[in-house]
N, C-alpha and C positions, 0 to 999 in steps of 0.2 A: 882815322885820326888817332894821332898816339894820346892816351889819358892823362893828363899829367897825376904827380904822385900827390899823396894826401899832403894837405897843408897846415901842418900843427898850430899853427899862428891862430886857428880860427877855437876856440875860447869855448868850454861848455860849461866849469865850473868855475868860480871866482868867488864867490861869498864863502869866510873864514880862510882863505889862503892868500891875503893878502900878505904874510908876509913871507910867502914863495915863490907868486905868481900863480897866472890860470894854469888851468887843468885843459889839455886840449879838446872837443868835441869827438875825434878820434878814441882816444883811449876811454873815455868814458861809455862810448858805444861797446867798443870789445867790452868792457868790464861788465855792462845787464850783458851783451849776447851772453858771456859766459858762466855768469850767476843763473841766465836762464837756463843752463843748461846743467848746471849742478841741481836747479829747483825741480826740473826733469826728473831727476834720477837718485835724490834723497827725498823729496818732500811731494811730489805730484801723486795721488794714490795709482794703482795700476787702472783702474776704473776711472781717473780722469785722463790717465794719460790715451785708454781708447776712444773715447768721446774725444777727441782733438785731432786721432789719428783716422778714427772712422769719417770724420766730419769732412775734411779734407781729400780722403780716400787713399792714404798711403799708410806704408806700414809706421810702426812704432818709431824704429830708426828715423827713419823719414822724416817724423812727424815732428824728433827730438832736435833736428838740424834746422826746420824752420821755423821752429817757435824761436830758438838762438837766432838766427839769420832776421826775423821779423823785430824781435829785442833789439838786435841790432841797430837798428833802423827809429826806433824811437824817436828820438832828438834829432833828426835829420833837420828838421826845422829849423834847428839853433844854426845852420849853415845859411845866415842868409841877412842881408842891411840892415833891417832894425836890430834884434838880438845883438850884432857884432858890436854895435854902436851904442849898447846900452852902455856900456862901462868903458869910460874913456882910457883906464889905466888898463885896462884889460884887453881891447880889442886892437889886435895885432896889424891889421889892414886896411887901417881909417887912408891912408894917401896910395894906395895902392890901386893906382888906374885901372888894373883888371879885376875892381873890386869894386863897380861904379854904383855910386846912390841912388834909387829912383828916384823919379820928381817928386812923387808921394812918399814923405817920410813919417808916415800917422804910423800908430801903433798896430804890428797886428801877429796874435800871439804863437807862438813856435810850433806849439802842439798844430796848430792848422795850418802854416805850411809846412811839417809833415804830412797831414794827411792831400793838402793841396799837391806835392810835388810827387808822393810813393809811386804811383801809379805809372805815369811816364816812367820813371826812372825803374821799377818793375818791370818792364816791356825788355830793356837792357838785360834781365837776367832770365828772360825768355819768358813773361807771362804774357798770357794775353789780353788784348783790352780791343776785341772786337767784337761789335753788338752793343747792347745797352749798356749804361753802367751802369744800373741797378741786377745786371746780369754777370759783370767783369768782375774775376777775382782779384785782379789787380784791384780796384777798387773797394774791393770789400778788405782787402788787408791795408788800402790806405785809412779806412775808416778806422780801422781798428788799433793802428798807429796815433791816428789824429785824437783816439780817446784815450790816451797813455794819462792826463789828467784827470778822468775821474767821470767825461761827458765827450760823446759820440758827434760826430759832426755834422751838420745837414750831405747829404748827399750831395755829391758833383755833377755837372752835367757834365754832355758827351764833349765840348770843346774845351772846359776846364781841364778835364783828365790825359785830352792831347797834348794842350800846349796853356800847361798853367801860367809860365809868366807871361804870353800874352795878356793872359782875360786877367790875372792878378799878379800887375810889375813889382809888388812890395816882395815878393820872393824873391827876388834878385835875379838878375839873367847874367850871361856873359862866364865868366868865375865862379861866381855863384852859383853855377847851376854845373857846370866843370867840376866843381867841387863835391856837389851832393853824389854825384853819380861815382869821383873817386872814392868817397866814402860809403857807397853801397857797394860800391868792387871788393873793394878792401875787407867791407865785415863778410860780405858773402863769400869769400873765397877761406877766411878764417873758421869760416862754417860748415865746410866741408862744400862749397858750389851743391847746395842743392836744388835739386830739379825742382818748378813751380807744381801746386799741389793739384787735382786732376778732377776736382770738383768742387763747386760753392758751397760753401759751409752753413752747415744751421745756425740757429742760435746760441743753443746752449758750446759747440767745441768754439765760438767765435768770444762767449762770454768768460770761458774758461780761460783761451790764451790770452784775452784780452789781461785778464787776473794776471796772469803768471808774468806780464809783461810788464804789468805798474808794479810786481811785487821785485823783480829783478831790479827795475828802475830806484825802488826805492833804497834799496840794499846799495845797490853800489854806486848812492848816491851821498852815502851816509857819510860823515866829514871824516871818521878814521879811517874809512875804508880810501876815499879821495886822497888823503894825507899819504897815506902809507903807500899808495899804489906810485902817486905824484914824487915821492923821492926816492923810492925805488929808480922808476925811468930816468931821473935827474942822474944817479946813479950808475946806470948803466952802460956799457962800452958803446951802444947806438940807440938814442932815445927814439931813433926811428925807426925800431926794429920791432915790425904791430905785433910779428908771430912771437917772439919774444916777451914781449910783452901783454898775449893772450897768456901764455905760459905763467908767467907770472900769478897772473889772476885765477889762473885754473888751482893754483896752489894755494890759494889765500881764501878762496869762494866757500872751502868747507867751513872756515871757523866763521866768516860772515856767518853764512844760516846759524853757527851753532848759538851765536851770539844772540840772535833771533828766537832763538828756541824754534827754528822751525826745524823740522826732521818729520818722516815717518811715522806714523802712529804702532805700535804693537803689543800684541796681549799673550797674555800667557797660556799654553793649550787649554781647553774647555773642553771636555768631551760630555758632562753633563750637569744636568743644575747644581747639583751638589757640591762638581769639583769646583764651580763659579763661586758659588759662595757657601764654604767651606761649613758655618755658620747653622744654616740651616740647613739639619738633616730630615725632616720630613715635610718635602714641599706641600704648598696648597696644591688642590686639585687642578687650577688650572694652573699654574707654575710646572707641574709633573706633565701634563697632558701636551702643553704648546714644547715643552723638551723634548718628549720624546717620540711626537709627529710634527714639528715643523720643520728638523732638519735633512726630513723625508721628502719634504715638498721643496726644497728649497734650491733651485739650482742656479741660480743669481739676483739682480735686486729684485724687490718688492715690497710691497705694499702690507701691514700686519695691523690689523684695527681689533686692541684687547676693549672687550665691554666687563666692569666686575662692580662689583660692588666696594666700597672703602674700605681696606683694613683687609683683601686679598691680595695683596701683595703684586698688584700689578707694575710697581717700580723695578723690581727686581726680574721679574716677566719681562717686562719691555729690555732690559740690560741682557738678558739671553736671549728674545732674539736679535736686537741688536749685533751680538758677537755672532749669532749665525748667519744674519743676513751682512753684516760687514766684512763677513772671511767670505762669500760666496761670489757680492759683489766686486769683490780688490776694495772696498771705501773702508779702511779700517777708524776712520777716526768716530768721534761721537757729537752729537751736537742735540740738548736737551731743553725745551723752551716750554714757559708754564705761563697763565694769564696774569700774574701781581708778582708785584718783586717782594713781597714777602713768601710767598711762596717759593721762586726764585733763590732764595737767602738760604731755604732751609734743603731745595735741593742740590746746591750747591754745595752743600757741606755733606750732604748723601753721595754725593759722584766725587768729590775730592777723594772719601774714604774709599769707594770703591777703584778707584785707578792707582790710591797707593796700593792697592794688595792686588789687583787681577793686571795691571801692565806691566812688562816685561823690560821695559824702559821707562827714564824719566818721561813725564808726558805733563806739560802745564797743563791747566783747569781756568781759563776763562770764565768770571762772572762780569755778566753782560745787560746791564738796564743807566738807565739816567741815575740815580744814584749809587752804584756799585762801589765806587774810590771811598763813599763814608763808609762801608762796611769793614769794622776791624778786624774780621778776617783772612778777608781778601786786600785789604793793607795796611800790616800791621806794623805798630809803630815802632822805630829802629831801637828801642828798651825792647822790644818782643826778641825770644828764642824760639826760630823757627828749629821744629820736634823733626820736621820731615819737607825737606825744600825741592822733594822730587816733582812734586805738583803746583809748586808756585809760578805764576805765571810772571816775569819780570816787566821793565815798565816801556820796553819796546812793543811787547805785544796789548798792553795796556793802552796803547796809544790810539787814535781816531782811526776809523775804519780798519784797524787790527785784526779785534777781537777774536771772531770768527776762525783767522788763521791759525787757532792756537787747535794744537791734537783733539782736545777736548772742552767744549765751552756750554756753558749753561747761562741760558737768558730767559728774559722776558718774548713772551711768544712776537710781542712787534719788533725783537731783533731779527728774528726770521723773517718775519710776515713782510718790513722793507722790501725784501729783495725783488716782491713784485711791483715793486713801485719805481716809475722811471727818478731814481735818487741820482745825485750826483755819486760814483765810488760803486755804483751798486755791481759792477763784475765781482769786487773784494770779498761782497758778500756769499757772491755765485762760486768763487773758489771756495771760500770757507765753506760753504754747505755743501756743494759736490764732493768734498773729500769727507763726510761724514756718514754714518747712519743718522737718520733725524727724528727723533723722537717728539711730538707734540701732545702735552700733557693737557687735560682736561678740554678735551678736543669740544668739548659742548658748551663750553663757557663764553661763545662769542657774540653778539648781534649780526642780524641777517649780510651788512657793510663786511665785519670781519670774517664771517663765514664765504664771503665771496671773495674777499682776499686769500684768504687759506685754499680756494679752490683754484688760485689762479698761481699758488706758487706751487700748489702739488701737481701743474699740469707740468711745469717746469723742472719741479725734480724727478718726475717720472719720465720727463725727455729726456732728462742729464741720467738717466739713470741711477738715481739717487735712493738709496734704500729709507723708509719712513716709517714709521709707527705711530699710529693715537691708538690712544688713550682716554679713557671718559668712563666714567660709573653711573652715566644719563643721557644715550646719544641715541637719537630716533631714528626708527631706520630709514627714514628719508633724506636725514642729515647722513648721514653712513654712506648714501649709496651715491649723493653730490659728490662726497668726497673721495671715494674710492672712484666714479666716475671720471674724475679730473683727472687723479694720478694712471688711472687708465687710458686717456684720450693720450693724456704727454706720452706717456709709452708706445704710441700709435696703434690701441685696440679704442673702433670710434664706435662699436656692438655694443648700446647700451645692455646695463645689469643692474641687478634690483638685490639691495645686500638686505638682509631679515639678518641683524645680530642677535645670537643665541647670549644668554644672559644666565651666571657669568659665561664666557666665551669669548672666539678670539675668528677672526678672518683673513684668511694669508690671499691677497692678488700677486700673481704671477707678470713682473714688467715684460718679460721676453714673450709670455704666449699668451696672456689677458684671461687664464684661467681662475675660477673664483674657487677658495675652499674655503667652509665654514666647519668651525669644529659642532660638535653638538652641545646640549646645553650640560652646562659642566657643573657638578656635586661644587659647596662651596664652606668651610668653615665658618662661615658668618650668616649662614641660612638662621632666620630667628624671627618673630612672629612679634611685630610693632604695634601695641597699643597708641591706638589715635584717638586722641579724644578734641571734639570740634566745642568753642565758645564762640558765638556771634555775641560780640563785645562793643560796645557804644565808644569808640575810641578815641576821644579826646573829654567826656565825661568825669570828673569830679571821680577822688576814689572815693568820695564816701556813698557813688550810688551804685548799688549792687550791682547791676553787670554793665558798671566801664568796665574800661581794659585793666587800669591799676589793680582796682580791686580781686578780679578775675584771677591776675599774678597771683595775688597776696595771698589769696586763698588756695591755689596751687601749691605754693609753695610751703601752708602751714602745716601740714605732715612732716618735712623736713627739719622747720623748728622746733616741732613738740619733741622732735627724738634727739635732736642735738647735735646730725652728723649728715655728712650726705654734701654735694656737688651739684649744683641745677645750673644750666645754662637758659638765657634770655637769648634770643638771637630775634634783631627788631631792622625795620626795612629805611631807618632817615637815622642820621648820628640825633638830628634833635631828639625823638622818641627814645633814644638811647638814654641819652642823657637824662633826661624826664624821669625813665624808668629808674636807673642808677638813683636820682636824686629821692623818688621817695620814698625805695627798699632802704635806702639810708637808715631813714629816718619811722622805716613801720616798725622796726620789733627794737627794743633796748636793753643794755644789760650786758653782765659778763656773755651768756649765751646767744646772744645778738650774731647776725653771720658777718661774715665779711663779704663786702659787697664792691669788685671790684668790674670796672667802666673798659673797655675795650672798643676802640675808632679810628679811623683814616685820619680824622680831625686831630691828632695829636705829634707835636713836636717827635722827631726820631729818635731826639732819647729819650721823652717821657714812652714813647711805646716798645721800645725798646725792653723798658724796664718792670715797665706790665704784662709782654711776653713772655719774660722769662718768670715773674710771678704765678703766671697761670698754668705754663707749663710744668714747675714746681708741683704746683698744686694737685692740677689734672690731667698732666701726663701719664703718658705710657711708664708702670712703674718702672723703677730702677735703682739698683744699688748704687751707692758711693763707688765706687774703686780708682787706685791709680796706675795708669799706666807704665808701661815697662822703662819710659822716659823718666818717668818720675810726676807727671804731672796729674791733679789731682781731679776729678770729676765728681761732683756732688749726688748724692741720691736726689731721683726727679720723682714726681706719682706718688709723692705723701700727704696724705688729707691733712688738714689743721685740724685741732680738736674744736673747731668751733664751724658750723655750717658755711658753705661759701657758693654765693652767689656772684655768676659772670653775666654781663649783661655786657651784649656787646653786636657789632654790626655782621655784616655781610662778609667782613675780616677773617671771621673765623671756619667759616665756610671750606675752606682751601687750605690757609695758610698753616694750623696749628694742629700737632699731632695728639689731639687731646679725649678725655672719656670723662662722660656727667654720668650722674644719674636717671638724672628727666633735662630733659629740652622741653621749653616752652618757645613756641614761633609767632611771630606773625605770618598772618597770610603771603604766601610768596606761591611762586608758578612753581607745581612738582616736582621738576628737575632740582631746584632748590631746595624746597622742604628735604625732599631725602640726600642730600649732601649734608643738611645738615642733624637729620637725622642719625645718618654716618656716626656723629659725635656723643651719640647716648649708648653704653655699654658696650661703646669701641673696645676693649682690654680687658685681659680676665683679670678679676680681682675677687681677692676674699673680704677684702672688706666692705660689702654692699650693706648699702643703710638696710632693714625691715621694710622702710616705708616706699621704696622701690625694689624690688626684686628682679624684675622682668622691667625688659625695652619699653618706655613708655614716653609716648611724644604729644602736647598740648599746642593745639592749634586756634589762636585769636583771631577770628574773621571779622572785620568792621562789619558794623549795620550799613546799609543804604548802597548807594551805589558805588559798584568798585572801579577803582581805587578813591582810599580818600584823599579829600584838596590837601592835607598835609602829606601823603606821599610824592605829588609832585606827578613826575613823571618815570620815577624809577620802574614800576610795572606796568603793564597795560588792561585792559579789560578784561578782553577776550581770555588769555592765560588765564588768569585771576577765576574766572566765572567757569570755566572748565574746571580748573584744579576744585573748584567746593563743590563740583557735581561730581567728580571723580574720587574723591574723598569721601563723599555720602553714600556712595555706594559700597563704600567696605563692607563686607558682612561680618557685623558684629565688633566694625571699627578696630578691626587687625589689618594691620598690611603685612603680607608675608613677602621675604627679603628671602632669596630674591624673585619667586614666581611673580610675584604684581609687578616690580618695577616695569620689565621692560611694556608691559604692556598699559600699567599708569602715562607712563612718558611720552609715548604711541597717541593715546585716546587725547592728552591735551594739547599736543603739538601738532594733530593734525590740520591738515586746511582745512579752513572750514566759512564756506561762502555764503552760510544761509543764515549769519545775522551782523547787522550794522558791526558789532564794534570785532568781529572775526574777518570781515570785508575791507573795514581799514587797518587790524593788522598787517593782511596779505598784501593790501596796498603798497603801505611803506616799505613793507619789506622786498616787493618788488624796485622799489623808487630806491632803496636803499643800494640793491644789487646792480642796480643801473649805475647810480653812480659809481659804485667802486670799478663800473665795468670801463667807464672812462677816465677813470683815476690810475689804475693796471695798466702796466705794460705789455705789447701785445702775445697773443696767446702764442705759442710754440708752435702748434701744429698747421698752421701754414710758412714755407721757409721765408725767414725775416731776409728781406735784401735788402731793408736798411734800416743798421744799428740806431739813427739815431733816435727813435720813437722808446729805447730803451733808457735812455736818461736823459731825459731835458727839464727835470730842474735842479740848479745848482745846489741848493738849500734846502736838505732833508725838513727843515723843522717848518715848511709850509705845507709838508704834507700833514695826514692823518692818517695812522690805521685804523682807530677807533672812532666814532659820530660823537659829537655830544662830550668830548673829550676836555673840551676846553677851560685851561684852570691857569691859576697864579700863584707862584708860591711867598707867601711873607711870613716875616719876620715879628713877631710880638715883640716890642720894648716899651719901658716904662719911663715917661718923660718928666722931670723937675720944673720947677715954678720958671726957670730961665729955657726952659723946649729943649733942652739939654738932654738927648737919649740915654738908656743904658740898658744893660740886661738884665738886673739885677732887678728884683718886684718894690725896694727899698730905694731904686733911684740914687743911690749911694756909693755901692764898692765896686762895679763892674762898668764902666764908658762902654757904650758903644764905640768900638775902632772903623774910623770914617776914612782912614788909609792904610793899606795895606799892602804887603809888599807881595805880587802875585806866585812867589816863590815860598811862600808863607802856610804851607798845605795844613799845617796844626791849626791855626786861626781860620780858615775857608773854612773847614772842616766843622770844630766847632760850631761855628756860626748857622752852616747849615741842617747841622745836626738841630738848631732850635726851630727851623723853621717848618710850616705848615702850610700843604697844599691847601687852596679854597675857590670855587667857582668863582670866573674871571666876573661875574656878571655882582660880585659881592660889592666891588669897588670903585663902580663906576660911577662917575661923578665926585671921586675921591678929591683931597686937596694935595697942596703941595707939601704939604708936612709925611706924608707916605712916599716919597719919593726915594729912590736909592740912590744912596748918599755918593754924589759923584767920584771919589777915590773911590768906587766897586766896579765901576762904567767898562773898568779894561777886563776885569777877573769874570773870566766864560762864568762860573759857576755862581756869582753873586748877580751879574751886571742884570740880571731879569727881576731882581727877589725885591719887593713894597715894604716898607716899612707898615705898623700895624700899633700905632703909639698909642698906650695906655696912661691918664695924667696920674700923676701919684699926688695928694692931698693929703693935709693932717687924718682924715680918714680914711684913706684908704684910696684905690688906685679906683679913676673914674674910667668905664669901659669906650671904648672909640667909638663915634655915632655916625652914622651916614644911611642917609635915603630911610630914618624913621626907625634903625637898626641898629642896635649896641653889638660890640663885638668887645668881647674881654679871655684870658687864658686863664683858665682856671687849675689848679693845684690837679684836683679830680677829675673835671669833665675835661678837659682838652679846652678848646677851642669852641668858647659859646657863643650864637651869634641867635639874642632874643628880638 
């Protein structure tokens, strides 16, 4: 039967060209095949392009024609009654009797008769579809079709995939089905007729093309790209001239991507740590060591788990081998993710620096968490002169499931961690992280939940071939050896292995041959001999009784008052206790000589913490000269003491986030791997000017009386930790811990399992209950072959997942209300209205706004009234429509705090956010 020829009439874009008419379903196919095939061959790493090409079982060529030819095919869907008939102005073959309606005219959407119709019409360009269809390739590249929107489709059966407008008439038959198959002739003959692929594909090259498929689709879906390709054709001597009109687009495809920022990632030769970062001429010991044996070992991806202590320079470490294991693997791009976006915030501006000096090209810098757009940085406001706009990322990649795509991105670790979760978009993910090295910072910092999730996407990039690094200055070797386990299993070595990290020290897994190498235990600049001194303190006690906890402080810290100078850090386990503590170092010493005593918390508006971060980094940072830059612009000297003593009191915040140095740390009791993180923070930095009354490392540890934890910590720690770290503690001889011989083996002794008392028997509980759940919350593992995609995303709506337990929070707004309930922002109820409408294009006002507002346990406000309601003109604005109000009454006295469920909640100038 002769085919008839493609039928323009049949409509794929129409919204914004109303006033030229549709765009036909035709040309918009050629335009992704052929974006896909530019995205092939400027922006695909050489390492994702064999993972697609192995997957399948053809060469590279091969594999470049049917990812194009599959693009193709996308929208096949839109050839069919409903879609045609969506837009009356638009649908060219409403009376066209070889165009008949079925009986059933209910909605049913395009992407799924794509994947309803691929298959059959597959068969026409020789695949086969005999046997199961969970065994047909035909079928597996319908599926993958029908997930061009972001969600995989349920599987077909055997009589759907023969003759779908049978079992489903809403695809149309007659014309309709004439049509789909001229328009698979068509793209696939524009694709060079390639021969079907010669075996079922895994997961990872199905989630890959999947990627490249919606990233094509979106591109030259884009309204300039439609516009301009659409009058071109109008244009032209023969609008019906496809190969002509491939031509077209093959010349227009480049500056698409460029517009995109998407390209190739490249870096500039490295031959060793030194040439990397110019800066430092005499590496640490492991910095020099992983240089110049891992590029010994390294013969494509893998696996590099650095263990060091704080302040050995394992950032820069991870960033060389990175560049060795991203030149070996083809993945040159980089992808960096840490546990708090405050952390996040400050590596971001450490990797921006480093890719404007070590890439060889413009390369954006992705920053990637739930609040990133308020960071002025990363966007800054059109008064800003950007110094260097080789690294800016613009706001096409800025957009929703973006991110990731950008050369180089740095996130919070749940931007990664997603990808094992069946999310709606998550291949977008899967692209972005297969074309990178992946570095996972503070790899110990998770509960047993997110340690099962990180085990379940290193199986996944260790199948994708995905080069990895953690990272951790407290990671047990039981945790080390889950983890490198998983990225071992992905790689298809399933010979368990038992990793013992040497400390500091570093471990390279080999993806291609499942070999383990561990360095030895490596000389360290920061090796120094930690005064611990233990108080079992009465902890919620009166400071006037000699050993509460107050008092305990006070006396700690009154060698630092008597001399006049000096730096001490509080680091405390609840913001209340924070605060508490803050509130009566206030108020114990008076006077010019008095210290300064500044409150550091989660509980605090983003610019009030803002504004205390960069105070304390002042203070007790890493020193630093003034100097200005070759631009002209001006940098303040940082690590100046004030001449008056200054005490930080502050949460779990500073733990990670702040590159800071005290004199003495004083703690509470926390589980080891904590204590020495934030131990970390005491005589981090060489300095000359150490008070007398510290000389040497010294760290103060408040243990509550009675049973641990106390009812005011809640649930932040558990027992078991708890009651190991004070046995592990009291065994110091002579209450030194030496840095770094004890760590690894401190961390070991409290972390291990331990079945032989009540409250070590319900940790391992839950934390097996914990891994259970994430194990059905995960997509499934890699190394059985997936034959059907759709267990990989079925649910539409990332934000019902979780990658963290116990996550669950609200964020509101503090305003202060007048005698008429009249809001504002202002504490005077006077100069500043709360704005109850907004115009969502308004990104200076969102902005502000959320800059004031403050995360708090969902469980704070329940039973709330309607007076915390968000004010319906926010209801459309993504970034408000969630955020409670938090109204404070302003009286001739003064502003009365909000009460609910026996609980005042007020904003305090100092404390943040008090909730007594």
């Amino acid at each position: 039967m002769t085919r008839p020829p493609v039928e323009d009439r049949l409509w794929g874009k129409f919204h914004g060209l109303e006033d030229v008419g549709p765009y036909p379903v035709i040309s918009h196919l050629i335009d992704t095949a052929v974006i896909a095939g530019r995205l092939w061959d400027d922006y695909l790493t050489a390492g994702q392009r064999g993972i697609i090409a192995a997957g399948w079982g053809v060469t590279s060529a091969h594999a470049r024609q049917l990812v194009m030819f599959w693009a193709g095919l996308h929208d096949l869907g839109k050839v069919c009654p409903y879609f045609q008939h969506q837009d009356q102005a638009a649908a060219g073959l409403l009376k066209d009797p070889a165009y008949p309606m079925p009986d059933d005219r209910s909605s049913i959407r395009h992407e799924r008769v794509s994947h309803l119709t691929a298959p059959a019409l597959l068969v026409q360009a020789g695949y086969p579809t005999s046997g199961r269809p969970l065994r047909s390739i035909a079928h597996q590249i319908g599926q993958i079709l029908g997930g061009h929107h972001g969600t995989y489709g349920n599987a077909l059966n055997a009589r759907t995939i023969t003759s779908p407008e049978d079992q489903e008439p809403r695809v149309g038959a007659a014309g309709w089905s004439l049509q789909r198959a001229a328009h698979l002739h068509t793209v696939h003959a524009l694709c060079g007729s390639p021969e079907p692929p010669t075996q079922f594909a895994p997961g990872g090259a199905c989630v890959i093309a999947t990627g490249v498929i919606v990233l094509a689709d979106w591109l030259a879906s884009r309204i300039g790209w439609v516009r301009a390709r659409h009058w071109e054709r109008k244009h032209s001597p023969d609008p019906r001239d496809w190969r002509a009109h491939a031509a077209r687009a093959r010349r227009a495809a480049p500056k698409a991507l460029a517009q995109a920022q998407l390209s190739a990632t490249a870096w500039k030769p490295a031959e060793s740590f030194t040439e990397m970062f110019p800066l430092i001429s005499d590496p640490y010991p492991l910095q020099a060591d992983l240089a110049k044996r891992l590029p010994t070992l390294v013969n494509g991806p893998g696996l590099v788990v650095i263990t060091a202590p704080t302040g050995d320079g394992k950032t820069e470490t991870a960033l060389f081998a990175a560049h060795v294991l991203g030149h070996a693997a083809r993945t040159e791009g980089l992808g960096v993710f840490l546990p708090t976006m405050a952390t996040t915030d400050a590596m971001h501006t450490r990797i921006t620096e480093h890719v404007a000096q070590a890439a060889s090209i413009p390369i954006p810098v992705t920053l990637l968490h739930s609040m990133a757009w308020l960071n002025a940085d990363y966007n800054p406001g059109t008064d800003r002169v950007l110094t260097d706009a080789s690294t800016i990322a613009g706001e096409w990649l800025k957009g929703r499931h973006r991110g990731l795509l950008a050369g180089v991105a740095v996130g919070t670790w749940d931007t990664a961690a997603l990808a094992a979760l069946p999310v709606r978009y998550n291949v977008m993910r899967w692209l972005g992280l297969t074309g990178k090295t992946v570095i996972i910072d503070e790899a110990h910092a998770y509960d047993a939940y997110g340690h099962r999730l990180t085990e379940r996407l290193l199986e996944w990039l260790g199948h994708t071939k995905t080069p990895v690094i953690l990272l951790s200055a407290t990671l047990t070797g039981s945790i080390a050896t889950r983890l490198a386990d998983a990225y071992r299993t992905g790689a298809g070595h399933t010979s368990p292995v038992t990793i013992a990290p040497t400390y500091p020290g570093w471990t390279h897994i080999d993806a291609t041959t499942g070999t383990v190498t561990t360095s030895e235990t490596l000389p360290t600049t920061r090796a120094r001999r930690l005064t611990v001194t233990l108080h079992h303190v009465h902890h919620q006690a009166s400071p006037t009784t000699q050993d509460s906890r107050l008092a305990t402080i006070t006396r700690t810290l009154k060698p630092m008052i008597d001399e006049g100078r000096g730096c001490a850090a509080i680091v405390c386990n609840t913001v209340a206790d924070a605060q508490t503590t803050a509130r009566h170092l206030r108020n114990a010493w008076s006077g010019p000589s008095a210290p300064l005593v500044q409150l550091l918390h989660a509980r605090m508006p983003a610019r009030q913490r803002r504004g205390v971060t960069r105070r304390i980094e002042n203070w007790a940072g890493k020193p630093r000269a003034a100097h200005t830059t070759p631009q002209g612009d001006y940098t303040p000297a940082r690590g100046r003491r004030p001449s008056r003593p200054v005490i930080v009191v502050a949460t779990q915040v500073i733990e990670q986030s702040l590159d800071v140095d005290f004199d003495h740390v004083i703690s509470d009791l926390a589980p080891i791997a904590l204590l020495l993180q934030r131990a970390g923070r005491c005589h981090r930095h060489p300095r000359t000017d150490r008070p007398a009354w510290a000389p040497t490392p010294a760290m103060t540890i408040l243990i509550p009386t009675g049973k641990l934890p106390p009812q005011r910590w809640g649930t932040v720690y558990s027992e078991n930790p708890l009651n190991r770290t004070v046995t592990a503690l009291q065994s110091l001889t002579g209450g030194i811990c030496t840095i770094p011989e004890d760590v690894q083996t401190l961390v070991d002794q409290v972390y291990a399992a331990d079945w032989t008392t009540t409250a070590g028997t319900n940790d391992l509980t839950t934390e097996q209950a914990m891994r259970a759940l994430a194990d059905t919350a995960t997509i499934p593992a890699p190394t059985q072959l997936i034959r059907d995609l759709h267990p990989l995303t079925t649910i539409d709506d990332e934000d019902l997942l979780v990658t963290r337990l116990g996550a669950d929070s609200v964020r509101v707004l503090p305003v202060w209300t007048d005698t008429n309930g009249q809001a504002w922002l202002d504490r005077q109820a006077r100069h500043r209205p709360l704005p109850t409408h907004i115009d969502p294009r308004d990104t200076a006002t969102i902005r502000n706004l959320m800059a004031h507002t403050v995360q708090v346990d969902h469980r704070w406000l329940q039973g709330r009234g309607p007076e915390t309601n968000t004010p319906t003109g926010w209801r459309d604005i993504a970034a408000l429509q969630d955020v409670l109000l938090l109204p404070q009454r302003v009286t001739s006295t003064g502003a009365r705090p909000y009460q609910l469920s026996g609980k005042t909640h007020h904003l305090s100038r100092l404390d943040g956010l008090v909730r007594d």
